[in-house]
DOLO-914097 format. One record per residue (C-alpha): residue in one letter; residue number from 1; x negated, z negated, y. Coordinates in nm, 3 decimals, always signed. Layout:
% DOLO-914097
<gumi aa="a" i="NUM" c1="X" c3="Z" c2="Y"/>
...
//
This chain:
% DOLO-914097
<gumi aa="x" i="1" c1="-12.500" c3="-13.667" c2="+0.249"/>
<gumi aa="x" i="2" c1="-12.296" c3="-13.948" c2="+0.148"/>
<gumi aa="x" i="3" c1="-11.906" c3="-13.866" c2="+0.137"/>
<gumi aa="x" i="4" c1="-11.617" c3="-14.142" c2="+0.232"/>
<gumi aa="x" i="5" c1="-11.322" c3="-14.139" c2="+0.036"/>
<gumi aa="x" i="6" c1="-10.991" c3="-14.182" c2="+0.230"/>
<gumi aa="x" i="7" c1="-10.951" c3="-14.527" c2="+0.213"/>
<gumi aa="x" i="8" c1="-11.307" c3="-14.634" c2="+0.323"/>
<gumi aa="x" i="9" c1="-11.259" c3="-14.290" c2="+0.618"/>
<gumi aa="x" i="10" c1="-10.965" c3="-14.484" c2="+0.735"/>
<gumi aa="x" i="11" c1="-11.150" c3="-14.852" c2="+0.699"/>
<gumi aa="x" i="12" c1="-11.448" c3="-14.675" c2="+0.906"/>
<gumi aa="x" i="13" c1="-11.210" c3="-14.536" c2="+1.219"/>
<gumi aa="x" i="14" c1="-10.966" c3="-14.879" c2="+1.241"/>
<gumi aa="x" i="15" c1="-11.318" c3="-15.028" c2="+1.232"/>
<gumi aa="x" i="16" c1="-11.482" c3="-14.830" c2="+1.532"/>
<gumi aa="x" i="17" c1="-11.188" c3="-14.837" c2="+1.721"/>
<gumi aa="x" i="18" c1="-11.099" c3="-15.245" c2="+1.678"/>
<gumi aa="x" i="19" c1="-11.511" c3="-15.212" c2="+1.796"/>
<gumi aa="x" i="20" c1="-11.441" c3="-15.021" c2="+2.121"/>
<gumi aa="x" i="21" c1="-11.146" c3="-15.186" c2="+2.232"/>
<gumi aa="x" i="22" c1="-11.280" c3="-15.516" c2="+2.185"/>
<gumi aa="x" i="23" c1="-11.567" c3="-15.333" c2="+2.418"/>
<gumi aa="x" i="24" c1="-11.322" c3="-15.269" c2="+2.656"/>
<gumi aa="x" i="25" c1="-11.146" c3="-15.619" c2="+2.684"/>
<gumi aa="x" i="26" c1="-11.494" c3="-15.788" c2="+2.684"/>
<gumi aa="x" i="27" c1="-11.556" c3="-15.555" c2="+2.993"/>
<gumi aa="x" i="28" c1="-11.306" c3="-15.661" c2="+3.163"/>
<gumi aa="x" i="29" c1="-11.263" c3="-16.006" c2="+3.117"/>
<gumi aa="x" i="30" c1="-11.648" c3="-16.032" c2="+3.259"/>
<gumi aa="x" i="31" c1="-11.541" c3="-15.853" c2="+3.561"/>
<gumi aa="x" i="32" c1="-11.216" c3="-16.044" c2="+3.601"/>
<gumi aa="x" i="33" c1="-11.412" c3="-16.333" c2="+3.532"/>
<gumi aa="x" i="34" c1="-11.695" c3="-16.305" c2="+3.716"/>
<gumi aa="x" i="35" c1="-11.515" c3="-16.213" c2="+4.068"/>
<gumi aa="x" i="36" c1="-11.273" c3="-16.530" c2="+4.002"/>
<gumi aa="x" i="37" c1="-11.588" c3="-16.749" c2="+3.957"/>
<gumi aa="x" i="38" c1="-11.707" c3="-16.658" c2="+4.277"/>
<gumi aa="x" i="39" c1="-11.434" c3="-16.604" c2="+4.458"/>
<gumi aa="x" i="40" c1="-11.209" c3="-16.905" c2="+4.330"/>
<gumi aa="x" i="41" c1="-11.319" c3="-17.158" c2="+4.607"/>
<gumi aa="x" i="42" c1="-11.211" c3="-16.913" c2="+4.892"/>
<gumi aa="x" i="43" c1="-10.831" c3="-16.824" c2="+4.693"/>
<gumi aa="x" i="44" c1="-10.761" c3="-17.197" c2="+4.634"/>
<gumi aa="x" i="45" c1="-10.771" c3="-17.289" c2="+5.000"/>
<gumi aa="x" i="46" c1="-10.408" c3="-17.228" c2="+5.148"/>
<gumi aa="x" i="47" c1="-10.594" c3="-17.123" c2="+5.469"/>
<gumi aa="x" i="48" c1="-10.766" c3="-16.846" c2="+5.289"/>
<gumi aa="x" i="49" c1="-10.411" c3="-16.694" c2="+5.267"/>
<gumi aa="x" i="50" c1="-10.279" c3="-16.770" c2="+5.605"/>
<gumi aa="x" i="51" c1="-10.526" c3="-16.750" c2="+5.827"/>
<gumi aa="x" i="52" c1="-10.626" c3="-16.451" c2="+6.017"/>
<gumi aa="x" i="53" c1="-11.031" c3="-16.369" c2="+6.015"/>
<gumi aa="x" i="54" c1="-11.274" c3="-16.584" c2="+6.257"/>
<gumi aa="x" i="55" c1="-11.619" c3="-16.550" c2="+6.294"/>
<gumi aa="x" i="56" c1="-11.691" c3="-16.165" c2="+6.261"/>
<gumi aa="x" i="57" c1="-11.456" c3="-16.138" c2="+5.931"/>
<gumi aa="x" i="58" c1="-11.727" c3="-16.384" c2="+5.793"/>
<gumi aa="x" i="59" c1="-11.472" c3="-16.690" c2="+5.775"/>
<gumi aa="x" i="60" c1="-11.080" c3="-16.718" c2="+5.805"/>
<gumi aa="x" i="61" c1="-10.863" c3="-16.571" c2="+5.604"/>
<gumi aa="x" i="62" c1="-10.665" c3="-16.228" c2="+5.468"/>
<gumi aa="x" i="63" c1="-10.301" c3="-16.251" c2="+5.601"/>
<gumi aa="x" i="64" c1="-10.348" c3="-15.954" c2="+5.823"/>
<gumi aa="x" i="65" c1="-10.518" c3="-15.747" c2="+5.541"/>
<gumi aa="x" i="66" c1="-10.255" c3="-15.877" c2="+5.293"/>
<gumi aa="x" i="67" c1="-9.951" c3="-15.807" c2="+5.530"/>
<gumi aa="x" i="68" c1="-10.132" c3="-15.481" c2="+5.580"/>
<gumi aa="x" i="69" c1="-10.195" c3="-15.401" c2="+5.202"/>
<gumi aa="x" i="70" c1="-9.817" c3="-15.484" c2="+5.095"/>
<gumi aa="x" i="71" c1="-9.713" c3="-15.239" c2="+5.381"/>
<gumi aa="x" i="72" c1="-9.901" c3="-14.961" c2="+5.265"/>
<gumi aa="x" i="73" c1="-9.836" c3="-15.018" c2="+4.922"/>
<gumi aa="x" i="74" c1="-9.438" c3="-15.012" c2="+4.957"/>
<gumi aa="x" i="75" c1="-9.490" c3="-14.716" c2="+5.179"/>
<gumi aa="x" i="76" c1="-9.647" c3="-14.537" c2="+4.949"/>
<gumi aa="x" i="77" c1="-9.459" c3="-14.596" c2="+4.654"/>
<gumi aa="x" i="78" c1="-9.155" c3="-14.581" c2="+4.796"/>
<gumi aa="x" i="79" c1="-9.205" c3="-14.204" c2="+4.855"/>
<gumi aa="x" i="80" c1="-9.433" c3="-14.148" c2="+4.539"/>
<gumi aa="x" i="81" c1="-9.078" c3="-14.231" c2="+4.388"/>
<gumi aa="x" i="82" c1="-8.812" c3="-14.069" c2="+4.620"/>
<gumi aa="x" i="83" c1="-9.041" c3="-13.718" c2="+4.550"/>
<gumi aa="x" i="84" c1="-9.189" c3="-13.756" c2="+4.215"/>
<gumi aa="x" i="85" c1="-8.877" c3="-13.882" c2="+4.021"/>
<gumi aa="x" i="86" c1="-8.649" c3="-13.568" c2="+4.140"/>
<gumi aa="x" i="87" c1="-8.933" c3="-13.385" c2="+4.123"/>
<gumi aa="x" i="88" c1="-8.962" c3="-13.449" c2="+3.713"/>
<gumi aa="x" i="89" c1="-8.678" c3="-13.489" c2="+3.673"/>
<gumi aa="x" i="90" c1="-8.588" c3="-13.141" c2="+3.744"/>
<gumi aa="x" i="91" c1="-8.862" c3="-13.013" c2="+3.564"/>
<gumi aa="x" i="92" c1="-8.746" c3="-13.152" c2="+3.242"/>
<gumi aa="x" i="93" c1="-8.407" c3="-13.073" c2="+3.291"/>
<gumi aa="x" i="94" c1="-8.358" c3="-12.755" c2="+3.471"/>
<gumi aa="x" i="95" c1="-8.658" c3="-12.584" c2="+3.528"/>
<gumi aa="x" i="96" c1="-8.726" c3="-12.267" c2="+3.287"/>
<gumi aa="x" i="97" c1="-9.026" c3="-12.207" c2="+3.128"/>
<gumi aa="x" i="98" c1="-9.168" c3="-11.946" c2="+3.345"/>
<gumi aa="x" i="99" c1="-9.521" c3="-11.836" c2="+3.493"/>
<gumi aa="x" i="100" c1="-9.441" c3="-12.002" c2="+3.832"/>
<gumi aa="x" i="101" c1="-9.390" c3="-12.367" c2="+3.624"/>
<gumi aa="x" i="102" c1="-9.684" c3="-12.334" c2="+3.447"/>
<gumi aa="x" i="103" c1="-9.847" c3="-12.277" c2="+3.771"/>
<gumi aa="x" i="104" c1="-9.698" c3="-12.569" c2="+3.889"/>
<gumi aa="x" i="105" c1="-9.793" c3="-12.802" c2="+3.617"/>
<gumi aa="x" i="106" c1="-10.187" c3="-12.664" c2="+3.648"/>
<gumi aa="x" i="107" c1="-10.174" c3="-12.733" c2="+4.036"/>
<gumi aa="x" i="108" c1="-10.008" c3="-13.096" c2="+3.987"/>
<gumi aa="x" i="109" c1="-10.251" c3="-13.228" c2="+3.693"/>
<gumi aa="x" i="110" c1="-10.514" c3="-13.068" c2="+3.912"/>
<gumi aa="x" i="111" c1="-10.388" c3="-13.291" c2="+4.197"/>
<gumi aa="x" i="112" c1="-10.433" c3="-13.582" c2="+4.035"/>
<gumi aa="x" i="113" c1="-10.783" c3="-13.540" c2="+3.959"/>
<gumi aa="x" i="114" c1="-10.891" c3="-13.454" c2="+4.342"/>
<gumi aa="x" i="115" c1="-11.140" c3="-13.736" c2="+4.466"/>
<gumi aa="x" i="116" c1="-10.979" c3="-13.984" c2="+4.710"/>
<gumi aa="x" i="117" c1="-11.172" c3="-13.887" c2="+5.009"/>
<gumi aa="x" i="118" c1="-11.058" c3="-13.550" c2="+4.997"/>
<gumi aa="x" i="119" c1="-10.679" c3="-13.702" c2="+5.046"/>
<gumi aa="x" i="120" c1="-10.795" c3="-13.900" c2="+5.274"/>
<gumi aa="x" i="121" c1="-10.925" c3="-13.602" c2="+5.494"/>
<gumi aa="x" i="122" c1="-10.613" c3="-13.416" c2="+5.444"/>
<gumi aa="x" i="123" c1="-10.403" c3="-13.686" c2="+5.523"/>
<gumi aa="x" i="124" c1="-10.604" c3="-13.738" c2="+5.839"/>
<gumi aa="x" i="125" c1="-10.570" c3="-13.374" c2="+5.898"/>
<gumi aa="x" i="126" c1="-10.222" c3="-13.355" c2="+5.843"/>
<gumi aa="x" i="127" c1="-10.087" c3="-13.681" c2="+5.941"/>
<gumi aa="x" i="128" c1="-10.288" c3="-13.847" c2="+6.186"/>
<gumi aa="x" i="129" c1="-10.377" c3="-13.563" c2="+6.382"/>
<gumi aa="x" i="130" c1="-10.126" c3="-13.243" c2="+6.304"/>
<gumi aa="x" i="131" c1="-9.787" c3="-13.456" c2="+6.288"/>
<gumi aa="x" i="132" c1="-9.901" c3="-13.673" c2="+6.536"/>
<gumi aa="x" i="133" c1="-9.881" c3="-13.991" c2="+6.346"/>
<gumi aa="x" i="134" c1="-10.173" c3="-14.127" c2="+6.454"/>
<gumi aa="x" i="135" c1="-10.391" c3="-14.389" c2="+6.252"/>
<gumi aa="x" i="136" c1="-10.032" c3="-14.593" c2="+6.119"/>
<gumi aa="x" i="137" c1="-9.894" c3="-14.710" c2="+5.873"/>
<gumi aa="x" i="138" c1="-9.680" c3="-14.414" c2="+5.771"/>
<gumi aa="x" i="139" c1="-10.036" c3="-14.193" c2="+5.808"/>
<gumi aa="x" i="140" c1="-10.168" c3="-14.412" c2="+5.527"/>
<gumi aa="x" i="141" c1="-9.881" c3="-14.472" c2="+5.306"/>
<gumi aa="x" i="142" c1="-9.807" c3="-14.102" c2="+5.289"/>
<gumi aa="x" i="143" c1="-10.129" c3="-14.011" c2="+5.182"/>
<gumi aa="x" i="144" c1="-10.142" c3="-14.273" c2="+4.926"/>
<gumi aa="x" i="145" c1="-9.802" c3="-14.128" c2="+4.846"/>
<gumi aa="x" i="146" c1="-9.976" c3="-13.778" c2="+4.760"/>
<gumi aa="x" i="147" c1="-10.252" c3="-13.969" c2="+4.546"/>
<gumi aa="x" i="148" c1="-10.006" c3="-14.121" c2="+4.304"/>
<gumi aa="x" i="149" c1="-9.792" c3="-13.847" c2="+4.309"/>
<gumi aa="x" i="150" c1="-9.870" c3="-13.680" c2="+3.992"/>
<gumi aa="x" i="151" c1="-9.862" c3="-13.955" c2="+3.794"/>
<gumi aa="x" i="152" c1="-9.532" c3="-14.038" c2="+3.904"/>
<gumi aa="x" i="153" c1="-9.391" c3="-13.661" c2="+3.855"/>
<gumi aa="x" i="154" c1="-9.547" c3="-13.655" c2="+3.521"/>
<gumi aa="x" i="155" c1="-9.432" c3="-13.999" c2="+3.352"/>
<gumi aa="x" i="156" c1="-9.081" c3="-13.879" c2="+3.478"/>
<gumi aa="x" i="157" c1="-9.069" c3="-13.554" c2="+3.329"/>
<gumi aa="x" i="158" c1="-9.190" c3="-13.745" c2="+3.020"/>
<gumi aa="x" i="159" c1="-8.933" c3="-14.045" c2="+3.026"/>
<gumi aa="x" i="160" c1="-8.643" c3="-13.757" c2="+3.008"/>
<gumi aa="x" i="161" c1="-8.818" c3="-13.606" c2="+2.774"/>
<gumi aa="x" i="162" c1="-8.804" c3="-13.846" c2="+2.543"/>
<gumi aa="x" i="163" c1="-8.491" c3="-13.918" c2="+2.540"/>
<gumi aa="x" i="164" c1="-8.309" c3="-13.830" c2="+2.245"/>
<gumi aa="x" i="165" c1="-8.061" c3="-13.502" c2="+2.296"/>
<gumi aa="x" i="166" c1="-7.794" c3="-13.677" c2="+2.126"/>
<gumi aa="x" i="167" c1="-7.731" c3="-13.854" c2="+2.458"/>
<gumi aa="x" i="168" c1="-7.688" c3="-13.564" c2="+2.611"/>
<gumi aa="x" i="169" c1="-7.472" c3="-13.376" c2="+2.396"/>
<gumi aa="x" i="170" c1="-7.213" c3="-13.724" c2="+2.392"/>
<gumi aa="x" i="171" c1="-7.223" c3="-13.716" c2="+2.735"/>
<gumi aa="x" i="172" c1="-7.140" c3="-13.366" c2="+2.723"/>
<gumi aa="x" i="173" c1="-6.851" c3="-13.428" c2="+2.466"/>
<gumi aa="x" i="174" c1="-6.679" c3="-13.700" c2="+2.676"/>
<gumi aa="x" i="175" c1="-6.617" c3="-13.432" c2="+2.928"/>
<gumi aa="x" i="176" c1="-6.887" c3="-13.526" c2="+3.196"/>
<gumi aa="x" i="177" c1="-7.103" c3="-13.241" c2="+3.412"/>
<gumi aa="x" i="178" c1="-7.428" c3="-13.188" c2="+3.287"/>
<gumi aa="x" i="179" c1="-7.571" c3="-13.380" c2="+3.595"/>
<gumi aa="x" i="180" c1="-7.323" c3="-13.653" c2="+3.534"/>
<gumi aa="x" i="181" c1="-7.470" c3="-13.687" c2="+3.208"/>
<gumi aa="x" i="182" c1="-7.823" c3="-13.647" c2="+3.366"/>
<gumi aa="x" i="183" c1="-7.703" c3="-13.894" c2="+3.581"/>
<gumi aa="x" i="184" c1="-7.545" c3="-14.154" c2="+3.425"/>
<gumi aa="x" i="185" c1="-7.645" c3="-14.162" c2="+3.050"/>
<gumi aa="x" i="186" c1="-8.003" c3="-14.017" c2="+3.030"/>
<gumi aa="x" i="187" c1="-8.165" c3="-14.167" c2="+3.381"/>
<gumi aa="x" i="188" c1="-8.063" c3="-14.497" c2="+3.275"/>
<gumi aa="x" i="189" c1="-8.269" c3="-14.484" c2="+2.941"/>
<gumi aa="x" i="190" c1="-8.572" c3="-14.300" c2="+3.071"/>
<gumi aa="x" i="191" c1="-8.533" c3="-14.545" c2="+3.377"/>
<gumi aa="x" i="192" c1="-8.817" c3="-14.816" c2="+3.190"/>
<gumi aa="x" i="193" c1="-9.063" c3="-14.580" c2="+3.089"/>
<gumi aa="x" i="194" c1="-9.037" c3="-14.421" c2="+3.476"/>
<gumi aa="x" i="195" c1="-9.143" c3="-14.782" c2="+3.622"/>
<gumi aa="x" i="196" c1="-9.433" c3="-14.762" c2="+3.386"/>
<gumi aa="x" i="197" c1="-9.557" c3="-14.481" c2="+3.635"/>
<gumi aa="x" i="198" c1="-9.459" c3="-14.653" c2="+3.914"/>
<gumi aa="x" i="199" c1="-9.683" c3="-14.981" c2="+3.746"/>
<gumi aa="x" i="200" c1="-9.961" c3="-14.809" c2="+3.703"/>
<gumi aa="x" i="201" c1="-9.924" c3="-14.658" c2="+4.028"/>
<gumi aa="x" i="202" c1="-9.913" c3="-14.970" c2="+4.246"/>
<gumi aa="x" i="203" c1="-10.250" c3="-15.070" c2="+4.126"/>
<gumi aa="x" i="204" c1="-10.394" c3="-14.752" c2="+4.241"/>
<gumi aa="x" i="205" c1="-10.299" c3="-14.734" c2="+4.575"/>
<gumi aa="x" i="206" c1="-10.341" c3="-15.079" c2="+4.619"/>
<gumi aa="x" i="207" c1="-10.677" c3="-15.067" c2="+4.540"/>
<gumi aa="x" i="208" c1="-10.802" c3="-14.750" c2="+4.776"/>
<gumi aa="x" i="209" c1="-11.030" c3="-14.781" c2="+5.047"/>
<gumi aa="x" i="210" c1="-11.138" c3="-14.406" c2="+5.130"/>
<gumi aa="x" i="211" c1="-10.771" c3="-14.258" c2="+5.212"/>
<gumi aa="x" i="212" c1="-10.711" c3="-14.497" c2="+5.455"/>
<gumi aa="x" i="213" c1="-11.037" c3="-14.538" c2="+5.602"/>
<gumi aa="x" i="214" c1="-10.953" c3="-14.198" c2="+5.790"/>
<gumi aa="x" i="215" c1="-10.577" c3="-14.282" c2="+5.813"/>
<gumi aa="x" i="216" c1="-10.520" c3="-14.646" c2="+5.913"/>
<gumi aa="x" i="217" c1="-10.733" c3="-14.914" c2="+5.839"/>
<gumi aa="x" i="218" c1="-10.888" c3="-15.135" c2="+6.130"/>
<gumi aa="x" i="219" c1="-11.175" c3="-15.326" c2="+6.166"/>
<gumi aa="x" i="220" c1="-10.992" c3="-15.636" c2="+6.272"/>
<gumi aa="x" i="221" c1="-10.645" c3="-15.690" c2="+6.438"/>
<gumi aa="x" i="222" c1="-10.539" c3="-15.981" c2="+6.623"/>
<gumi aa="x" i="223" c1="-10.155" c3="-15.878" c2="+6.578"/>
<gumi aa="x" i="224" c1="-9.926" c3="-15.832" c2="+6.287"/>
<gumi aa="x" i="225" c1="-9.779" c3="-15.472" c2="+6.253"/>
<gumi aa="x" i="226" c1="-9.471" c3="-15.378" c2="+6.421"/>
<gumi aa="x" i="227" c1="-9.390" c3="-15.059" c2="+6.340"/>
<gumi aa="x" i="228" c1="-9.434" c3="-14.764" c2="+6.132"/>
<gumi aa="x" i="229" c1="-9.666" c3="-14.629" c2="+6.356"/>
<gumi aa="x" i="230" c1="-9.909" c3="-14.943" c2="+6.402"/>
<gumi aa="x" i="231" c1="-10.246" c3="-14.924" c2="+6.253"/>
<gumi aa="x" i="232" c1="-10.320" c3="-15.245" c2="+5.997"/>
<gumi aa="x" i="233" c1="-10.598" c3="-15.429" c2="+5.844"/>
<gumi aa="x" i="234" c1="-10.600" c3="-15.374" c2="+5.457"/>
<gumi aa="x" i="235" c1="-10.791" c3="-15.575" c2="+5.186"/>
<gumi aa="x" i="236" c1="-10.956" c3="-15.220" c2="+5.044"/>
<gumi aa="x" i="237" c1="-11.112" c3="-15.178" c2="+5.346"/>
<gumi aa="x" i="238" c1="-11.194" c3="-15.515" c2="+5.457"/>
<gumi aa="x" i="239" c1="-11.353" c3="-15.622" c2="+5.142"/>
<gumi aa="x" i="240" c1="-11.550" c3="-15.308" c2="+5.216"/>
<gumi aa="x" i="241" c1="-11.661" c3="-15.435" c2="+5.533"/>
<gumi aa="x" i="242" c1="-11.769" c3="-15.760" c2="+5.402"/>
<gumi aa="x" i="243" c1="-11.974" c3="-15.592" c2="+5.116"/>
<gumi aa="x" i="244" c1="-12.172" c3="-15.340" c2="+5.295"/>
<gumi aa="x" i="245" c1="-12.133" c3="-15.377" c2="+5.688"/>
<gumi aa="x" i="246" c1="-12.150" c3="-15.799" c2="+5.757"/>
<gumi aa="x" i="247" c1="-12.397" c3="-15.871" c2="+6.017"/>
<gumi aa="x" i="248" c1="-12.437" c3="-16.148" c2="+5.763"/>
<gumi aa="x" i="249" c1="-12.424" c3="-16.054" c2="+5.405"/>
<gumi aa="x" i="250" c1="-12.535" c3="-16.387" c2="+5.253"/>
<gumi aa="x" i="251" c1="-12.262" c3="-16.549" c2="+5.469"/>
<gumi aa="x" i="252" c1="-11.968" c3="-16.256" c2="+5.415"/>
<gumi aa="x" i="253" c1="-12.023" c3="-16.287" c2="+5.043"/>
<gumi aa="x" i="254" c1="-11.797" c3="-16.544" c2="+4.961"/>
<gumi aa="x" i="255" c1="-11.518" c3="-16.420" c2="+5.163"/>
<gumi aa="x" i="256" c1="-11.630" c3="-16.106" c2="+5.044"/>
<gumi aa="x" i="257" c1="-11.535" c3="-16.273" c2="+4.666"/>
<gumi aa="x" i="258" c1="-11.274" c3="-16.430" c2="+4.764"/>
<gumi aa="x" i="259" c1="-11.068" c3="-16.115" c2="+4.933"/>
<gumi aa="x" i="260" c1="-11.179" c3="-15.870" c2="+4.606"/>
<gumi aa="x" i="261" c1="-10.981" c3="-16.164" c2="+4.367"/>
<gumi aa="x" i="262" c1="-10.690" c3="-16.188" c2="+4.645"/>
<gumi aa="x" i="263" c1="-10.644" c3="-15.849" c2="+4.590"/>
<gumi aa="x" i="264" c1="-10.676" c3="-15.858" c2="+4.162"/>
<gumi aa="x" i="265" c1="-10.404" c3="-16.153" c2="+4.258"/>
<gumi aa="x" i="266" c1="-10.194" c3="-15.923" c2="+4.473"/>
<gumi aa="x" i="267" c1="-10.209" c3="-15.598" c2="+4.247"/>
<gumi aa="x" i="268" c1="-10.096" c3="-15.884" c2="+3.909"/>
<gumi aa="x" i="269" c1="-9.804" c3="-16.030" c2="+4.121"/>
<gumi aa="x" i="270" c1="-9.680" c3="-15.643" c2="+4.242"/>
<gumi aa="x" i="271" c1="-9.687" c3="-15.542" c2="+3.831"/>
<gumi aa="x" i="272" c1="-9.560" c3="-15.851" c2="+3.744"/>
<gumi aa="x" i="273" c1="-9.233" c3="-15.834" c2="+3.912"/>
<gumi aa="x" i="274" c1="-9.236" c3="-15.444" c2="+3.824"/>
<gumi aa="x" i="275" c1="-9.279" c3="-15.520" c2="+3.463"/>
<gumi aa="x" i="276" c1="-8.982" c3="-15.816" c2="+3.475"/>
<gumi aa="x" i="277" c1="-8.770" c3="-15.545" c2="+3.647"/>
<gumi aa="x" i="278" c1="-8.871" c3="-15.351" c2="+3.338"/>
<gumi aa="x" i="279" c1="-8.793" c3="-15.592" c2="+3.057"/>
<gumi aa="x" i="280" c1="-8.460" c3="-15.624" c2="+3.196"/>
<gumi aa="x" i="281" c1="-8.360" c3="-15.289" c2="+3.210"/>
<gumi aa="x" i="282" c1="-8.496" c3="-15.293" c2="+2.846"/>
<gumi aa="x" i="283" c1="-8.250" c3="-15.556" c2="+2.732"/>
<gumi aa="x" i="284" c1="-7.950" c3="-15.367" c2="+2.897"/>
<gumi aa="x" i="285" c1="-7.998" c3="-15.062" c2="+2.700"/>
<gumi aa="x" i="286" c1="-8.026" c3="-15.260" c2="+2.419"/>
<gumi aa="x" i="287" c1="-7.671" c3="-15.427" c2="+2.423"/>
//
């Protein structure tokens, strides 16, 4: 059995893992750039944008499903952030170490790893049927909401965390309340690392087709939303439709294409302006 010293142990792990994520970014970059080969002829076209579908969703355009997609999106993460921040917040801050919170914590890591189907039968449960909300908007964005939820609770109670205590303590010593402090000194500082959740969580509910299959995606509509309570086309879903249930697949493909790298486009621009928002807050702590 042949034994590595330290040096060549250490040489051997940098190596395997400079190995796997070269692996990685190989993968993706032959996704990426595979969908943008195909779909690049249907993006380019300022129709493809603005136009609603013709022909049985075979030709056209995405507006509705765009219009649609951004709705749901800023539904969803607009709650995922009015719960989930307070939410870790207060675990960091003020909840004890009990039974009951570890209870909680086991129930809201096990959330997060509950298939997307299964929200999307609650939410259609709940929602669309028990509240009354009917296949909307709201329907869908609130059970998006409860999909990202976790993550958001979770980089939260992190982003406190990690602040250093000293903050709190000078906050303390200047004579503010300890949620003055919470407030004012540490939410400002954690207040980068908490849009990394909120990043990462755009691309997820942006990207879901089960959930609001059974909460508010249609077919086609000839009308732009409206309300809260109007149903909407998405991309998740109409992609899906091109893919699997075209009367024409050979035709549908390259709107098919074209509407999966619309949406890689969409998700970019969203994190984009979410990671700008990011850098800047950056810079201000750092004056």
């Amino acid at each position: 059995m042949v034994r590595l010293g330290p040096k060549s142990a250490q040489s051997l792990a940098f190596g395997v893992m400079r190995l796997t994520a070269a692996f990685v970014v190989a993968i993706l970059v032959f996704v990426v750039g595979y969908v943008a080969y195909k779909g690049m002829g249907a993006v380019v076209r300022p129709s493809f944008w603005l136009e609603f579908p013709k022909d049985s969703l075979r030709a056209g355009g995405v507006f509705p499903a765009l219009v649609g997609t951004l709705c749901l999106t800023l539904v969803s993460i607009a709650t995922a952030v009015f719960i989930g921040v307070p939410a870790g917040m207060y675990f960091s801050e003020y909840a004890k170490d009990s039974a009951f919170k570890r209870f909680i914590d086991v129930m809201t890591n096990n959330l997060a790893g509950i298939p997307s189907i299964v929200f999307g039968l609650f939410g259609m449960t709940l929602f669309v049927v028990g509240l009354g909300f009917g296949d909307s908007i709201l329907a869908g964005g609130l059970t998006l909401a409860l999909m990202v939820l976790p993550v958001v609770i979770r980089t939260t109670e992190q982003a406190f965390r990690d602040v250093p205590r000293e903050m709190r303590i000078a906050g303390l010593g200047l004579g503010a309340t300890r949620f003055q402090t919470l407030v004012r000194v540490v939410t400002p500082i954690a207040a980068p690392r908490i849009l990394t959740g909120v990043i990462l969580s755009i691309g997820r509910v942006a990207g879901e087709t089960a959930p609001i299959m059974f909460t508010v995606a249609a077919l086609y509509l000839p009308v732009l939303p409206r309300s809260p309570f109007d149903p909407v086309m998405a991309m998740p879903y109409h992609l899906y439709v091109l893919s699997v249930s075209s009367p024409d697949p050979d035709k549908s493909l390259p709107t098919a294409f074209g509407t999966a790298l619309a949406l890689l486009i969409f998700v970019a621009v969203l994190n984009a302006v979410a990671g700008v928002v990011r850098t800047r807050m950056e810079r201000r702590l750092k004056r």
